[in-house]
N, C-alpha and C positions, 0 to 999 in steps of 0.2 A: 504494500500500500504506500503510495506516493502521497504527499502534501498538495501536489497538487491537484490530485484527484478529491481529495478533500477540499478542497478550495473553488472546485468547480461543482460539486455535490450541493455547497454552501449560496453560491452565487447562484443556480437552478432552484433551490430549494426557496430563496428571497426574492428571484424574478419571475417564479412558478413558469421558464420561460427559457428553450434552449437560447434560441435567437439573442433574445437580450443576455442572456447569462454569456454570450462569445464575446458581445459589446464590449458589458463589462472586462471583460478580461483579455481583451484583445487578440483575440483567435477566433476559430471557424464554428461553426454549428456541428459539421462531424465531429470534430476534435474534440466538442463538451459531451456529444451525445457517447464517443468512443471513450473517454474516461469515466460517463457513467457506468455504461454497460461491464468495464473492466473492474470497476469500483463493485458495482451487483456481483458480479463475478465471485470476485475476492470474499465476498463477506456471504453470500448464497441468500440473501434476501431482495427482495424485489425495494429500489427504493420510491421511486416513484409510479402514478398510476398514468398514463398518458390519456389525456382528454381531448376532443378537440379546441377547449378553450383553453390548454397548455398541459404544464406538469403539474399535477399533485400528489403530495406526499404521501407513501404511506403509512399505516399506523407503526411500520418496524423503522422508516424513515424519520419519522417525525421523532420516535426515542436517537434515533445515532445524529439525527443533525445538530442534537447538545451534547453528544461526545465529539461532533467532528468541529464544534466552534470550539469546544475549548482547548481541543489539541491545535486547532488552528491559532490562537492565543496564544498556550503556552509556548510552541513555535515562534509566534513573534517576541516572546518575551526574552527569549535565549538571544535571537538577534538583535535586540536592544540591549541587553547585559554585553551579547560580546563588544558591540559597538563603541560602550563606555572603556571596556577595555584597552583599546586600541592605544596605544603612546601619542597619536596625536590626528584631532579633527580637523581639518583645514577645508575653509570652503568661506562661502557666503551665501544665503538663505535670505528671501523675500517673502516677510510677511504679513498677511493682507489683517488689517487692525479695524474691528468693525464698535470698538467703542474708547471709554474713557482708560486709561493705565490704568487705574485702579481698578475699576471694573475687573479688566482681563488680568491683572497681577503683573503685568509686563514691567514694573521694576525689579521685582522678586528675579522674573523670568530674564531680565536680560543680565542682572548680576549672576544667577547661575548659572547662565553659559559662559559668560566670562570668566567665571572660577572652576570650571569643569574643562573648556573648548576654549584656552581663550584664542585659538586661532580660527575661529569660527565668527564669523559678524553675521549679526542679523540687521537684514535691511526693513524697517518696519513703514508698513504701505497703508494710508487711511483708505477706507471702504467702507462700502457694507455688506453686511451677509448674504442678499442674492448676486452681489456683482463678485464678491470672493470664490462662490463659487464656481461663477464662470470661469474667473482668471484660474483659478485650480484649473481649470479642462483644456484650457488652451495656452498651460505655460507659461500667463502672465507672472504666474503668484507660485512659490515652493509647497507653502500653507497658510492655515489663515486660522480668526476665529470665525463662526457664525451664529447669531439667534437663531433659535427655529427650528423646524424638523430635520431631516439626515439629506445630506445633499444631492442626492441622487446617485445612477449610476458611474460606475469608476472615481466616487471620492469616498475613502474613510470619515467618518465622522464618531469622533470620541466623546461622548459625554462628559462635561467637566460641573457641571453646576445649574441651576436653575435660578435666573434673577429676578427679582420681584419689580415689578412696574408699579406705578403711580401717578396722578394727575395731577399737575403742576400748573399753578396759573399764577397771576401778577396780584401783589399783596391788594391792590385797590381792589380784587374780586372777590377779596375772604367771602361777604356776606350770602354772596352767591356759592362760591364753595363750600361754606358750613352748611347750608341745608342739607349737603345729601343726598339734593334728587339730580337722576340725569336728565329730565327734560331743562332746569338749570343751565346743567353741564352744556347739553345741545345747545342750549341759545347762546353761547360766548363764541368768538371766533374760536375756530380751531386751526392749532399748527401740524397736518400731516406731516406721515412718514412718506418717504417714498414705496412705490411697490417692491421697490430690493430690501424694505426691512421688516420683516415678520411683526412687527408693533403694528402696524396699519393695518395686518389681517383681523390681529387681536381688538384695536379698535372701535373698528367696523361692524365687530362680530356684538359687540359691546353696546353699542349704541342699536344695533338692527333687534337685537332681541329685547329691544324696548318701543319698537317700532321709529323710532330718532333715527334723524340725518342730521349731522353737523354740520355748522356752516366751515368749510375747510378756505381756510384764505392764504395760505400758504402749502408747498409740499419740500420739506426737510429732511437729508440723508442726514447729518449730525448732530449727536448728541449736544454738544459744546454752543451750536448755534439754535439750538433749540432753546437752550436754557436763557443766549443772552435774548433772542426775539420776547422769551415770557416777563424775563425781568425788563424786559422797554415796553410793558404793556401790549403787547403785539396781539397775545392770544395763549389760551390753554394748552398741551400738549402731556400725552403719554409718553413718563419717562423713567428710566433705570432709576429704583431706590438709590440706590450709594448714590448715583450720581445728581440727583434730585434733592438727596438731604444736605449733599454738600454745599451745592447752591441755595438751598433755603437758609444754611446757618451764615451767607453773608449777606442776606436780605434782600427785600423785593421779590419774594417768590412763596407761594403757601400749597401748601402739598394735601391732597384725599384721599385715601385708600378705601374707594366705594366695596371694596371685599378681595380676598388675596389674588392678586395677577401674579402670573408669574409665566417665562419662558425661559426655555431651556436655551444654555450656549454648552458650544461643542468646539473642542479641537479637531483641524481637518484637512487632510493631504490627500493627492493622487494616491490611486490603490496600485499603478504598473507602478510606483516607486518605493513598493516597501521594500525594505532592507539597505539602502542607499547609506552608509554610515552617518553623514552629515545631518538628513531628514530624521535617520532614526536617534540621531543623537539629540537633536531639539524636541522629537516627541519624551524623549526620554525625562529631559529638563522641566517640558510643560507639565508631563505627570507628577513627576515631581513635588514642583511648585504646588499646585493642584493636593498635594498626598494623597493621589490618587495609585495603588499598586499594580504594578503590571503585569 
């Protein structure tokens, strides 16, 4: 049994999907179908059931696809341990930065590569999380962070934490923001996200299941210029706790938590690039940072 056949087992078993499962991984449709076949082979169980609306698992697949992620892991875990090994990292690394330093840890994170790598620079690139993704697919970007769900086909995405959201508006709107209510909320300008940041899905989602439309007078990819448009009285705006509370403790700005928001952020790199010393040595750093085990 090959690692790769587990790998391709993994990628069928997530895209219920030869076709896309080759995408992902850069090869043929025979190639994923032939390392299944030899993978059933090997193990004398049937894994998948073939339908014509793709691949589905069977109940003997669905138990081995949690042994073949974790050996899939533990696998990458030896190559990130060897990687730290190594006498010396040398490279340079672009990475796509979709909020505040403190938010993502990046001073934490850029002193431990320095003290781990220090012949490793990371070049750090403002974004946001659906254009990160993209530059992942086309090379622009090494890695990145991003809010949001998993970024689709051919990009890793690691779970690091979940940040809490908030509504942030200009102190002259306290009276309106103590109430409470979202038709309130609805009637103050509002400062969109763009569609590259998972906070506009959130919302949108927010407002609709109250039957409300905001009035949106702006659309904002950054954090930073979010907060100064709130405190020049501009308009409301959904925004990262940490970075929301820090701007209210220097004033002009009043914060509501109408009930817990919250979205996930993820560390996330090309999937043809695992193993790559320099990539795996910065994922190595971010978990880290993160005390996340790997």
């Amino acid at each position: 049994m090959e690692l790769y056949q587990l790998r391709t087992f993994v990628a069928v078993a997530e895209t219920e999907s030869v076709t896309r499962a080759a995408e992902r991984l850069y090869t043929t449709p025979p190639s994923v179908s032939a390392h299944i076949k030899a993978l059933e082979s090997e193990l004398r169980v049937e894994l998948f059931t073939r339908t014509p609306r793709g691949m589905r698992l069977t109940r003997h697949g669905e138990l081995l696809r949690q042994k073949a992620e974790q050996a899939l892991r533990a696998a990458e875990a030896v190559v990130a341990e060897a990687a730290t090994l190594q006498t010396e990292i040398v490279g340079e690394l672009s990475l796509g930065v979709n909020a505040a330093p403190g938010v993502l840890k990046l001073p934490q994170l850029v002193a431990a590569v320095q003290a781990h790598y220090p012949r490793l620079r990371l070049n750090l690139v403002a974004s946001v999380s659906g254009r990160v993704s993209e530059q992942l697919r086309i090379g622009a970007l090494d890695a990145g962070f991003i809010f949001g769900a998993a970024a689709g086909d051919g990009i890793v995405a690691e779970p690091l934490s979940e940040v809490e959201l908030v509504v942030a508006a200009p102190s002259a709107w306290e009276p309106a923001i103590r109430t409470g209510r979202w038709d309130d909320i609805a009637a103050l300008p509002w400062i969109a996200s763009t569609v590259d940041c998972p906070f506009e899905a959130i919302s949108d989602e927010l407002f609709a299941q109250r039957g409300l439309t905001p009035t949106k007078i702006a659309l904002v990819d950054d954090g930073a210029t979010k907060v100064d448009l709130i405190r020049a009285g501009v308009g409301a705006a959904l925004v990262e706790q940490d970075e929301a509370e820090a701007a209210a403790a220097q004033g002009g700005i009043v914060l509501w938590t109408p009930q817990p928001l919250y979205c996930p952020l993820a560390f996330v790199w090309p999937a043809h690039r695992r193993g790559e010393p320099a990539l795996t040595a910065l994922r190595t750093a971010v978990l880290r940072v993160w005390g996340i085990s790997q």
